[in-house]
ROBABA-621269 format. One record per residue (C-alpha): y, z negated, x negated; residue in three letters. Coordinates in steps of 0.2 Angstrom, whole numbers, plus 2048, in hexadecimal, padded with zeros to 3 digits. Example, Ala and Ser with C-alpha at 12.3 -4.5 7.8 and 13.67 -1.06 7.14 Angstrom:
2
7EA7D97C2ala7FB7DC7BCser
This chain:
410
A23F08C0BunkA1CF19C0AunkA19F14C1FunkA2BF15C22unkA31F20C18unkA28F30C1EunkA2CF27C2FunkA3CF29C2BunkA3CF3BC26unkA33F3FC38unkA41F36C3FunkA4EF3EC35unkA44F51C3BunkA43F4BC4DunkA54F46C52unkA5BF56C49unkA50F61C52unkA5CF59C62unkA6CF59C5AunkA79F5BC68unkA6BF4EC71unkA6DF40C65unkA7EF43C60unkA80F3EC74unkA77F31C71unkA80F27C62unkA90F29C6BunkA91F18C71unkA8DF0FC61unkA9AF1BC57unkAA9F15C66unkA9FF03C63unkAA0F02C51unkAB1F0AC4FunkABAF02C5BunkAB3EF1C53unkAB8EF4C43unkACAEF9C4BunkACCEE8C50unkAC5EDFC42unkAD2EE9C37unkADFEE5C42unkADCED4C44unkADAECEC34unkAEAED7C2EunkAF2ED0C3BunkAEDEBFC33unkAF2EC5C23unkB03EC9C28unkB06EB7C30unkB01EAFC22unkB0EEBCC16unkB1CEB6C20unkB16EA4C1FunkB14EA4C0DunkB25EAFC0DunkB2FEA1C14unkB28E94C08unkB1BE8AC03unkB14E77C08unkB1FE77C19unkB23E6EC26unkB34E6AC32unkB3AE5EC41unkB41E64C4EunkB49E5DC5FunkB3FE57C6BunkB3FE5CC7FunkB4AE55C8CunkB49E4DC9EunkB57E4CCA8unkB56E49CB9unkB43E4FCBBunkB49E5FCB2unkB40E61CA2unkB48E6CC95unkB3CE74C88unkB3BE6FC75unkB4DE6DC6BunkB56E69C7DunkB5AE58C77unkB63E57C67unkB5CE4AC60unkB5CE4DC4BunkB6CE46C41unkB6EE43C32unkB6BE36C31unkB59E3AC33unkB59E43C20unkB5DE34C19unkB4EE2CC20unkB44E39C1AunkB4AE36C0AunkB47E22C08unkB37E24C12unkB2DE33C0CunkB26E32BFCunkB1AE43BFEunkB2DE50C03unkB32E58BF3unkB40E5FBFBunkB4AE60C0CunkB54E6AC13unkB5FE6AC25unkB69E77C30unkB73E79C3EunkB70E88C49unkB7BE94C53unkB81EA5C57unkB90EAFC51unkB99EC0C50unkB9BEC6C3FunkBACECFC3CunkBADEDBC2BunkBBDEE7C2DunkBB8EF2C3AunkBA6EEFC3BunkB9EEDFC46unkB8BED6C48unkB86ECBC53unkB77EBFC4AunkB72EAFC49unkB7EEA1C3FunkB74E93C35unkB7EE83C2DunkB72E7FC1EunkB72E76C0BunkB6FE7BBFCunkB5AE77BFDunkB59E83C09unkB56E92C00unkB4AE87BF1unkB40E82BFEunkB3DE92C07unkB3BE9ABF7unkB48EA8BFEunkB52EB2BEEunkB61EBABEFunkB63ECFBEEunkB74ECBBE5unkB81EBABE2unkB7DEA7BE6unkB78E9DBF4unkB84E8EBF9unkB84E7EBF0unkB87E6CBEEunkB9BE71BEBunkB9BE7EBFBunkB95E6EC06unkBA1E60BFFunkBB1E6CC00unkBABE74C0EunkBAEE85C0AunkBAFE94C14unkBA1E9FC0CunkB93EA7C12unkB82EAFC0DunkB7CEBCC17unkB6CEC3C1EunkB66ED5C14unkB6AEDBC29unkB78ED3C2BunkB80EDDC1AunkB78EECC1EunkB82EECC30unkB93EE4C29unkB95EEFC19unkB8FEFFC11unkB7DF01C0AunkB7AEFDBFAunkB8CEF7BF5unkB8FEE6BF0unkB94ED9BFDunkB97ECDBF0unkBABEC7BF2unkBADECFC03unkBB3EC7C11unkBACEC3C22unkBB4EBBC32unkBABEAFC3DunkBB2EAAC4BunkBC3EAFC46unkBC1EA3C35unkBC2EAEC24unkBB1EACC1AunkBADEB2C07unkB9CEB9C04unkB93EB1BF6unkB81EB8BF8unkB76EC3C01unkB63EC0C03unkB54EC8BFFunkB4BED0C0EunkB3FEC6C14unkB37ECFC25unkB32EC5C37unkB2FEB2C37unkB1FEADC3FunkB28EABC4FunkB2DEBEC50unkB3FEB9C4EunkB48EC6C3FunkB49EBAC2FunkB56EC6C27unkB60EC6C36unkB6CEB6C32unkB7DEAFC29unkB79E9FC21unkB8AE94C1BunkB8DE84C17unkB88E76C24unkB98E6DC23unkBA0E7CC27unkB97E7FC33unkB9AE70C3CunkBAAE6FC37unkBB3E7FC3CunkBA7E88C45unkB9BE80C50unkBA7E70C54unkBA1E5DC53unkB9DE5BC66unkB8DE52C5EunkB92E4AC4CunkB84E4CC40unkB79E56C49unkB6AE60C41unkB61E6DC4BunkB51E6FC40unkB4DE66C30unkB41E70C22unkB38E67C14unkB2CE69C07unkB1EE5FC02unkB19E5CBF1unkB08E67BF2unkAFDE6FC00unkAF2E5FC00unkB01E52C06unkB09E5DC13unkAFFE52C20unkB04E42C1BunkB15E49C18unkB15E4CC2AunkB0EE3EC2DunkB1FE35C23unkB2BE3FC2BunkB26E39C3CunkB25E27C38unkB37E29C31unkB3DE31C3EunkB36E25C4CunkB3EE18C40unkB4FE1EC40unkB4FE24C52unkB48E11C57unkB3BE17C62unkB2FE0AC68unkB1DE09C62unkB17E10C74unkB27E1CC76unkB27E2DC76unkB2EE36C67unkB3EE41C6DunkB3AE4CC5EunkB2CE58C55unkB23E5AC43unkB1BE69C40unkB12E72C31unkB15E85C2EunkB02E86C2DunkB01E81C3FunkB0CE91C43unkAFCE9CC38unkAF0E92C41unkAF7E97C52unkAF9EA6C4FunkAEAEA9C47unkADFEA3C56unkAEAEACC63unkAE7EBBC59unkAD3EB8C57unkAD2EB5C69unkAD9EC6C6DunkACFED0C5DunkABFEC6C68unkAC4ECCC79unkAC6EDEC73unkAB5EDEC68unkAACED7C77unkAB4EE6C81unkAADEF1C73unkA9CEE8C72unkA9AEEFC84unkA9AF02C7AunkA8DEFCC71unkA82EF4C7DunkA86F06C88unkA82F0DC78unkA72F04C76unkA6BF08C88unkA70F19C84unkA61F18C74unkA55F10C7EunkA57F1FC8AunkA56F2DC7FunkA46F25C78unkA3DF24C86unkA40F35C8BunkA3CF39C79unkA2CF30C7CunkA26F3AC8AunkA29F49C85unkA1FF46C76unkA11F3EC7FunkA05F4BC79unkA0BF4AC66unkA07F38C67unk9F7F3AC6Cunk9F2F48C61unk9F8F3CC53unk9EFF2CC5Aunk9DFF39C5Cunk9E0F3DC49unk9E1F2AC44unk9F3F23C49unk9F3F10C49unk9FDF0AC55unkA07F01C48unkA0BF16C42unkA12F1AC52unkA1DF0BC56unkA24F0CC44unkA28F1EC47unkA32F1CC59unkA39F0BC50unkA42F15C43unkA46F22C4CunkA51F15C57unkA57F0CC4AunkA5DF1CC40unkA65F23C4EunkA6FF13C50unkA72F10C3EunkA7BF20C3CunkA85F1EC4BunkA8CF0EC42unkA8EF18C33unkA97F23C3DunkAA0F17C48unkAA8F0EC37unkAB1F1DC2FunkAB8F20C3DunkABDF0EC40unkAC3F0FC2FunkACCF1FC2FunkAD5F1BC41unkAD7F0CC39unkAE4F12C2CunkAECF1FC39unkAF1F0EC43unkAF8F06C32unkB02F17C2FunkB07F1BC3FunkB0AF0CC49unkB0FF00C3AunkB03EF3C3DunkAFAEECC2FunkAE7EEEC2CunkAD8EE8C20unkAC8EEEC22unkABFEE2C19unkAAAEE9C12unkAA4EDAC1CunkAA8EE1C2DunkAA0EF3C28unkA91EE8C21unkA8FEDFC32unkA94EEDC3CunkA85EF6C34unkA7AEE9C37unkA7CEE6C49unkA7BEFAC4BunkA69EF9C43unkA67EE9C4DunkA6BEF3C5EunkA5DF02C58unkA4FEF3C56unkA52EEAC67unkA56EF9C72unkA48F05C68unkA3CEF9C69unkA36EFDC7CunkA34F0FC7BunkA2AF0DC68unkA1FF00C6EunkA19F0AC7EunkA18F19C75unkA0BF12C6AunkA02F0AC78unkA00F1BC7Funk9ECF1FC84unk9E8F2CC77unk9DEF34C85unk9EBF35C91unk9F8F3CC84unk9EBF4AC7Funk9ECF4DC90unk9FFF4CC95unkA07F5DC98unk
């Protein structure tokens, strides 16, 4: 212990005899290191804010949507062909035992009219479960109910951007009316803010009423009984797979679909929006740390340099120390340390200021970081690691240096 320790005091003297010389030097593994723990940060708040907006719109997930079209060799994408109805809920119903609770919506796009103020957004016709199910609370009133459908009323809940570009800030929207379309609608809620969904799309950014009023007086019955997406909970975490699993059976069942047909419909899970995401985000975060890796590699050769021009020009110290009893084990040790110190407080260096740029990004720009104490544990490992493989050359031929020929090196 006592070896290493006085080696590393020698080192210490050494490399702050050529300050500028080794501050050069550590460049690469403190852009290296840094930018590393930048995109570490980075990443994993990304994934951290995905699955905030998963949670945010509910728990135990999943929905059905339409399927894709083929028409005449044309094939339109996903939701093309309207194939849900409703009579599709009532399948789910009788045939899935794991759905709590289900909910289904119609979707469209209207100009909202409030005296002399307008906003375009999108329309949704939904039930009562809606908001139960995607756990969503409301900022001030009620959400429609069972009555609201049967008498198909003209009332409306609105998005906290929808009432913040209709009405003053901060009053109460409660009671005031709306036009859609030209049709008078009574305000009965307004919703909590809840952010972006997973798909980028502004959650807040809605008016929700009635599905038979939607139907009814606004959208028309070109198709009677249609459903454009159908949300359901399962009864816990654990059954959301064989609740999907249900839910397509029912629906193959009520749509009659041939054992060997294709299904004109899709079952997804909220996770699977996470897990997406999260991998297309890991990808990048990889990408951009392999480009960073480069830095340290760059950063490395840069060590191995500086030691071998260290160990030259100290040829004669090295012999004058082998000549007073230096093993060779003495001399590798010291170059060894030397290297490795030099890396070490590179990547010491490197992470606060990953950290610190870190949290300008977060201020600044908005985007949401963690740095977590594993990333700074293996960033300072693999800076220690660089010092040991690309230090190792120089110390080993330093203390394989002839003593006689060092003693005679000018």
């Amino acid at each position: 212990m006592e070896l290493y320790l006085t080696a590393f005091q020698q080192a210490i003297s050494a490399l702050w005899a050529y300050k500028g010389r080794t501050l050069l030097t550590m460049l690469g593994i403190v852009i290296g290191i840094g930018t590393i723990i930048v995109m570490v940060s980075i990443g994993q708040g990304a994934n951290q804010a995905i699955q905030d907006q998963i949670n945010k719109m509910g728990t135990n997930l999943l929905y059905a949507i339409s399927g894709s079209s083929k028409k005449g060799g044309v094939r339109g994408g996903h939701g093309s062909q309207p194939s849900l109805r409703l009579k599709d809920i009532d399948a789910i119903r009788r045939l899935c035992p794991s759905i709590k609770e289900i909910s289904y919506q119609i979707n469209g796009a209207v100009q909202s009219v409030a005296e002399n103020k307008n906003w375009g957004s999108p329309l949704q016709g939904s039930v009562p479960a809606y908001a139960s199910i995607t756990s969503w609370t409301l900022q001030e009133g009620e959400f429609i109910n069972d009555r609201h459908l049967k008498t198909v009323a003209n009332v409306a809940v609105l998005g906290s951007v929808v009432a913040e570009n209709l009405f003053e800030p901060g009053s109460s929207v409660v009671g005031r009316k709306i036009r859609l379309k030209n049709v008078p609608f009574t305000v009965i809620g307004t919703l909590t803010s809840k952010g972006r969904t997973p798909d980028g799309r502004d959650a807040d950014d809605v008016v929700i009423i009635p599905y038979t009023t939607a139907v009814r007086k606004i959208m028309g019955r070109a198709l009677p009984g249609m459903v454009h997406f159908i949300l359901v909970s399962a009864h816990s975490k654990e059954l959301v797979p064989r609740a999907k699993w249900e839910m397509e059976i029912a629906l193959r069942q009520s749509h009659r679909i041939p054992e060997n047909g294709d299904d004109d419909f899709i079952v997804g899970t909220l996770d699977e929006f996470a897990d997406a995401a999260t991998e297309s985000t890991a990808i990048m975060r990889l990408l951009l740390i392999a480009v960073a890796s480069i830095s340290l590699v760059v950063g490395g050769i840069g060590i191995m340099n500086i030691m071998l021009v260290t160990v030259t020009e100290r040829t004669r110290e090295i012999g004058v120390r082998m000549a007073i009893g230096a093993r060779e084990k003495d001399i590798l040790t010291q170059f060894l340390v030397e290297s490795i110190t030099m890396s070490v407080v590179g990547g010491i260096l490197g992470t606060v200021i990953g950290i610190a740029t870190s949290r300008v990004i977060s201020e600044i720009a908005g985007w949401p970081t963690i740095i977590s104490p594993e990333s700074i544990v293996i960033a300072t490992f693999f800076s220690g690691l660089i010092g040991i493989f690309f230090g190792f050359y120089p110390a080993r031929k330093a203390s394989r240096l002839d003593p006689i020929d060092a003693l005679h090196h000018e």
